[in-house]
N, C-alpha and C positions, 0 to 999 in steps of 0.2 A: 663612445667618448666617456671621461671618469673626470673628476672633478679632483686633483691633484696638490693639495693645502701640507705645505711646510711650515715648520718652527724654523725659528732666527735665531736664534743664537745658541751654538754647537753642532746647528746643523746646516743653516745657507751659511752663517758666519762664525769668525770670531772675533768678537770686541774688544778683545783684549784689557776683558776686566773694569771697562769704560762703565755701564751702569754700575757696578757696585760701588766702585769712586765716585760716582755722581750722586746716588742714595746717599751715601754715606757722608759726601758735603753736603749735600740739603740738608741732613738730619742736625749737623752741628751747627750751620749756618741759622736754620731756625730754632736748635732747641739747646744748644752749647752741648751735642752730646757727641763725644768722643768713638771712633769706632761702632757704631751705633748696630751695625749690624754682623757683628763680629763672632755673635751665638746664633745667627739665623742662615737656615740653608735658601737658597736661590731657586735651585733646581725645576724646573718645569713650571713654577708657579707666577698665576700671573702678577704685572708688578701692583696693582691695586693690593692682592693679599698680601704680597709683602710688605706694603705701605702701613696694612692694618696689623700685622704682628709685628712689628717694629714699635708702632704704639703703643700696642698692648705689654710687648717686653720690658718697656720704661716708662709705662704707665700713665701715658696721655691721654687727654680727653677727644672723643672723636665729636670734636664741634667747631662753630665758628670758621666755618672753611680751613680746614688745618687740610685735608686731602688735597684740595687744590693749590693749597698755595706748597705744599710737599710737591706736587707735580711739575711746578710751574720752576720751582727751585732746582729740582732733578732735572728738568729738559735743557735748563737753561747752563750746567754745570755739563752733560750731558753731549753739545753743540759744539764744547773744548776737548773735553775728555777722551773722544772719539777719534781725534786726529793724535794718533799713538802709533808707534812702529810694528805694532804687535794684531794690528787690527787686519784683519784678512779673509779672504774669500774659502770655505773648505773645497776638498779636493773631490775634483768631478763637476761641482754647480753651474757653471756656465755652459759646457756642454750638453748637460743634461736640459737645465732652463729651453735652451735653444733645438733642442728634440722637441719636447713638449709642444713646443707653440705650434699650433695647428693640429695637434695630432691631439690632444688632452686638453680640459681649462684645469689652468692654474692659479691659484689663490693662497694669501697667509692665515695660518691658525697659531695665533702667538700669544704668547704672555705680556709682553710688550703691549706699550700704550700705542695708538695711533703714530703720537708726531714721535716717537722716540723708534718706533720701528722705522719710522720715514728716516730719522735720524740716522740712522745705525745703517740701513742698507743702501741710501742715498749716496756716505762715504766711500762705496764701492762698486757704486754704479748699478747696483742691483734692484732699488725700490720701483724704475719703470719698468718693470716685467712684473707687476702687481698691481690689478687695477680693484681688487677686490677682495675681501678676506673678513676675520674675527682677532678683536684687537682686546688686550687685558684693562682695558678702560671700560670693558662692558659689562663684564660681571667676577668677582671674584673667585668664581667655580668655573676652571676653565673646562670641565665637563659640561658646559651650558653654550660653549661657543661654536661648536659646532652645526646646531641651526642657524648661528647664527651668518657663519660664514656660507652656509647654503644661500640664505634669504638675500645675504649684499650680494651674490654671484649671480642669485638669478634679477636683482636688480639693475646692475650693471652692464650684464652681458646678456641677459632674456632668455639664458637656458636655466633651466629645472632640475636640480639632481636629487635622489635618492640619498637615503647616507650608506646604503650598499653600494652607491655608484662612487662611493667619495674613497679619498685613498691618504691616508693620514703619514705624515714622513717627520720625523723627530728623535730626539735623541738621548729622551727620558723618560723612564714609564708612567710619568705622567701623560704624555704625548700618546701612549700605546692605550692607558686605560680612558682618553677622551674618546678614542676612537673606537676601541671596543665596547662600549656605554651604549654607542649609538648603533653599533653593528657593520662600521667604517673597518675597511681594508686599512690596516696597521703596517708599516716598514720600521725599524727602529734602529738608528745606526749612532755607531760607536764614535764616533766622533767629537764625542762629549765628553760630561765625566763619566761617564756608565762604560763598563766593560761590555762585548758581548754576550757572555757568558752571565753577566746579570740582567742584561735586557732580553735574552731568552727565555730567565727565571717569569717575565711578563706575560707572556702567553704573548707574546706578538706573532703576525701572521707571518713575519720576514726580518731576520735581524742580518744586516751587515756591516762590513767593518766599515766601508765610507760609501762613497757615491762614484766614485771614478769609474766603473765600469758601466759607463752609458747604454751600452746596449742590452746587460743585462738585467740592468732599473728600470727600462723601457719595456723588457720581456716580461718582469714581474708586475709593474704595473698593468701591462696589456690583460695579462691574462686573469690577473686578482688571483692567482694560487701559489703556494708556496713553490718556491724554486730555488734549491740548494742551499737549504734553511735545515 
């Protein structure tokens, strides 16, 4: 058994742009600032560091509970934002989800804060097939969450993994280089904004274009070795 930890957003879902809209009302809502994140890229990072370059790019002080009440502003813009026509499941994830169960544990390794992942995958039915995981509310080096999502996994469910047992699935080389830090089997699929051909530039163990071939995700994760990569 492998220890099986996805990213949210580009790769179980799309939000259809639901956090950046809700960032980016928090920020005017509390600081009158317009577009607030309009020079800052998203991609793979979790939302805490984006919380703090955001600051940093318009020059706020990081005190006074200014992080939580930015959080508490985003979840709650966030809760709206998400019921969009644009928001959607990627191709292949419920099939696949429903291999898995029993056959692998599975968990989240996300940028996403706690309740905003509960947010984001809840609107699709997806958050109960996650009892356990690494949330970007816990550290801003999303290079550090990966013991983390071991230690909830073996809290939750009482099994133990390795980070060679672990299998990392996401769809930015941020996602590839947490996994490789730790010596975690990498998948890295296109589904994002990353082309193939630049997520191979990562050194990942497996780049494909989506997830809809169930049986073949299932044969690359079984074995942990590259397979028509």
């Amino acid at each position: 058994m492998k220890l099986v930890l996805f990213d949210i957003d580009g790769t179980l879902m799309d939000a259809g742009g639901a956090g950046g809209r809700s960032l980016t009302d928090a920020f005017y809502e509390l600081f009158s600032i317009k577009d607030a994140f309009s020079r800052i890229t998203f991609d793979g990072k979790t939302d805490l560091r984006i919380f703090k370059e955001g600051m940093n790019y318009h020059s706020l002080t990081n005190g006074g509970g200014i992080i939580d009440s930015i959080k508490t502003h985003y979840l709650q813009r966030l809760k709206v934002e998400i019921n969009n026509d644009k928001t959607h499941i990627k191709p292949g994830i419920t099939p696949l989800i429903e291999r898995l169960h029993g056959r692998h544990a599975i968990g989240l390794l996300t940028g996403n804060l706690r309740l905003g992942a509960e947010i984001k995958l809840s609107s699709l039915d997806l958050w109960r097939h996650f009892k356990a995981g690494a949330f970007g509310d816990l550290h801003e080096d999303r290079n550090l969450l990966l013991p983390v999502a071991v230690d909830d996994v073996h809290k939750q469910t009482g099994a133990r993994f390795q980070f060679s047992q672990c299998v990392i699935i996401g769809d930015t080389p941020r996602d590839v280089e947490c996994g490789k830090t730790h010596g975690a089997f990498t998948i890295a699929v296109a589904t994002g904004p990353y082309t193939s051909s630049q997520l191979r530039e990562t050194g990942a163990d497996a780049v494909l274009e989506d997830l809809s071939d169930t049986e073949a995700v299932i044969a690359l994760i079984d074995s942990g070795a590259i397979a028509g990569n």
